[in-house]
C-alpha positions as CSV (number, residue, x, y, z in Angstrom):
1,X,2.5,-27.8,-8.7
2,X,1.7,-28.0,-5.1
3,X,2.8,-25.3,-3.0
4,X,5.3,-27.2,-0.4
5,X,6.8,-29.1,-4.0
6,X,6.9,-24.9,-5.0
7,X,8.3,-24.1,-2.1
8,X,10.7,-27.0,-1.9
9,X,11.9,-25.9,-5.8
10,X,12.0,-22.1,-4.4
11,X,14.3,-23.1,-1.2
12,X,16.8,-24.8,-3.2
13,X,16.8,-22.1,-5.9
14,X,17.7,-19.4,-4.0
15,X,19.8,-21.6,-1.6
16,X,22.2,-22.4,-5.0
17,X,21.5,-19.0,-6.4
18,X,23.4,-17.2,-3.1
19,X,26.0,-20.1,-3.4
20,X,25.3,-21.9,-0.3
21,X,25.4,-25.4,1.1
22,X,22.8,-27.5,2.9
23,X,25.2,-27.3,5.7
24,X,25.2,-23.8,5.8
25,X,21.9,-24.0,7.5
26,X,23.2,-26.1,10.5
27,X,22.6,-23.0,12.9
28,X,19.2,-23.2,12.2
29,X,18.1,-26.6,11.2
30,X,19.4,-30.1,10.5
31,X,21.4,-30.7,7.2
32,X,18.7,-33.6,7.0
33,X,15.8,-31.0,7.6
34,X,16.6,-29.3,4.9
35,X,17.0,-32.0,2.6
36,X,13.6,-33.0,3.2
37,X,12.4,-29.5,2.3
38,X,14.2,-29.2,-0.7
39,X,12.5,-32.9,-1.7
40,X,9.1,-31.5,-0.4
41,X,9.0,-33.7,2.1
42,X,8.5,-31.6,4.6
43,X,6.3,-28.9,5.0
44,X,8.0,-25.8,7.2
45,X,6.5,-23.4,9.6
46,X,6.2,-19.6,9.3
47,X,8.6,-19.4,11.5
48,X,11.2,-21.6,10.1
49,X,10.7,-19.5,6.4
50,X,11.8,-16.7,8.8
51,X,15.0,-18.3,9.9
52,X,16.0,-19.8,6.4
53,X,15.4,-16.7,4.7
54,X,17.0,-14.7,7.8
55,X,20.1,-17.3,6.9
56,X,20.3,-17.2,3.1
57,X,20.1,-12.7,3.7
58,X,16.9,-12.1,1.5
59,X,13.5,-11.0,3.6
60,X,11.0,-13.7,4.1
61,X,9.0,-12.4,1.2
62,X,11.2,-13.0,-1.2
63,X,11.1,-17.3,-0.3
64,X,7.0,-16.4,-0.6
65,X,7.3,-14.7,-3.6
66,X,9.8,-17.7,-5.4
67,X,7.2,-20.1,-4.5
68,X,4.0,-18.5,-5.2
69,X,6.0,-17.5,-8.9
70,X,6.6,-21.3,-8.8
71,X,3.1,-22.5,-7.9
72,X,1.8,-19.6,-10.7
73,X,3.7,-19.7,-13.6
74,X,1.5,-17.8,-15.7
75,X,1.9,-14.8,-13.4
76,X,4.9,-12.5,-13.2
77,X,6.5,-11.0,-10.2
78,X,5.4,-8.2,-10.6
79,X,1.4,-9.4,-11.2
80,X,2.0,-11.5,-7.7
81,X,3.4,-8.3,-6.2
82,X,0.3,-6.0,-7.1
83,X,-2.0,-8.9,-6.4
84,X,-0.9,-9.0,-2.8
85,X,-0.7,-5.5,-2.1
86,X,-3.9,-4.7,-3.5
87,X,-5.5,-7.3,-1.5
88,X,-3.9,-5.7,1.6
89,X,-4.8,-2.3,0.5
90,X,-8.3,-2.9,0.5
91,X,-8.4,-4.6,4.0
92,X,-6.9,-1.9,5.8
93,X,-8.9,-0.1,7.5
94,X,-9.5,3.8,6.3
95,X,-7.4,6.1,8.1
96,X,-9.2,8.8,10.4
97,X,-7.4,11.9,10.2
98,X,-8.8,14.5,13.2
């Protein structure tokens, strides 16, 4: 699976999962706008996964995660989890303590 067909599959998930309507995304996007996400049609910005997330109450993250879970099925949430924040771990930079 492709990611924007994950993502689109993630989107709608969580959008039924917390009960809401494609119209309940009016105040940020078109009912049609969302439809063509949800079809993977479209292919949203950072930003927008800010605002729909912001909208549906769950951190950005969480849409990320659903559709990277999606994308890599053989991987649990927990695998993508530690994946991530090992990879982040190791390019921070080390801390100088005086």
């Amino acid at each position: 699976m492709d990611t924007v067909q994950a993502f689109s599959f993630a989107l709608r998930n969580l959008r039924k999962a917390k009960k809401m309507s494609q119209e309940d995304f009016l105040n940020v996007c078109s009912q049609g706008y969302i439809s063509q996400l949800e079809r993977g049609l479209n292919n949203p910005t950072l930003g927008m996964v800010d605002e729909l997330a912001n909208q549906m109450q769950v951190h950005p993250l969480t849409l990320i995660l659903k559709t990277y879970s999606c994308r890599q099925p053989d991987l649990t949430l927990e695998e993508l989890m530690t994946l991530a924040i090992n990879e982040i771990r190791s390019l921070e930079p080390p801390s100088t303590k005086l």
